[in-house]
N, C-alpha and C positions, 0 to 999 in steps of 0.2 A: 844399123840394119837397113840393107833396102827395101823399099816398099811400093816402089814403084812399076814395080811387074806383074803381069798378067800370071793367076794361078789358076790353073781347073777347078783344084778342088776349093777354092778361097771363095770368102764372099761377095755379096752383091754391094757394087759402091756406081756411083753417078760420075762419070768423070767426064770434062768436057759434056756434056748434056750426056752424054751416052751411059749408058749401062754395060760393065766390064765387071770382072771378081776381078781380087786385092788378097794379097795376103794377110792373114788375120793374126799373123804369126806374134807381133808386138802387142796388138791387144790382149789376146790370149794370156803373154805374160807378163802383162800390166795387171791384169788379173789376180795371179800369184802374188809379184813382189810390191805393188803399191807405189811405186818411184815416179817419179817429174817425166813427164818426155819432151822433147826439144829438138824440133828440125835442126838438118845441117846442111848447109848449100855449099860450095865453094862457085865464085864466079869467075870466068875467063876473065882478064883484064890487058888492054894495050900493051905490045910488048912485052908478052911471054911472063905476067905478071896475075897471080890469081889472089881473090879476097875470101878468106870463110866468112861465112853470117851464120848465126845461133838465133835461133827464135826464142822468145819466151813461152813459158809451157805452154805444153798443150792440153788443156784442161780434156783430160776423156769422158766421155761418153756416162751416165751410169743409169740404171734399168730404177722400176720402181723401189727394188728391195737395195738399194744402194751400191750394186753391183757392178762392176764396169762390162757396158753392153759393148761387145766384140764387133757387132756390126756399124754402130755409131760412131764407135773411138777407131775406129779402120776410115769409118768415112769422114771423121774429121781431118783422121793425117793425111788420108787424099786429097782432100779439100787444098792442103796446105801445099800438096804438091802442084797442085793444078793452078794455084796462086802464083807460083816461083816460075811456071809456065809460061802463063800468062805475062808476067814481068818481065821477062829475061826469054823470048822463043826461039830466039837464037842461039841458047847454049844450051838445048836438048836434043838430041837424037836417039828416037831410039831405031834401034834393028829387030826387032819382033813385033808381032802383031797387037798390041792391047786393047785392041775390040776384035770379039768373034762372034 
């Protein structure tokens, strides 16, 4: 699932210091099914050669009543994506706006 785009209607997440919504869409139904989540990157490599990387879970988010809070577990996988950024800033581009 991507998660890496700007939603209107999505929540509030910190990205780059900034304030942008995130789609909430994965926490939501983390919610429901209860399962492992796990980034997935694939990296450009020298001649025409790419790497996937799998992170180890992502521990989500969960509210006082044990619940997984939609707005933390959204901002922990931003977090995650903003890391892979910060790594690698040479293999993202985006073409849309994600701060408005």
């Amino acid at each position: 699932m991507l998660i890496d785009q700007y939603l209107t209607g999505g929540v509030e997440v910190t990205f780059f210091g900034r304030k942008t919504r995130a789609n909430p869409m994965l926490a939501r139904l983390l919610r429901q099914v209860e399962c492992p989540i796990h980034g997935v990157r694939i990296i450009r490599k020298p001649g025409g050669r790419f790497a996937a990387e799998l992170t180890e879970e992502i521990p989500p988010v969960r509210d006082a009543e044990g619940k997984i809070d939609i707005q933390g577990t959204t901002q922990a996988i931003t977090s995650v994506v903003e890391g892979w950024v910060r790594e690698h800033p040479e293999q993202w581009l985006w073409l849309h706006r994600r701060w408005r």
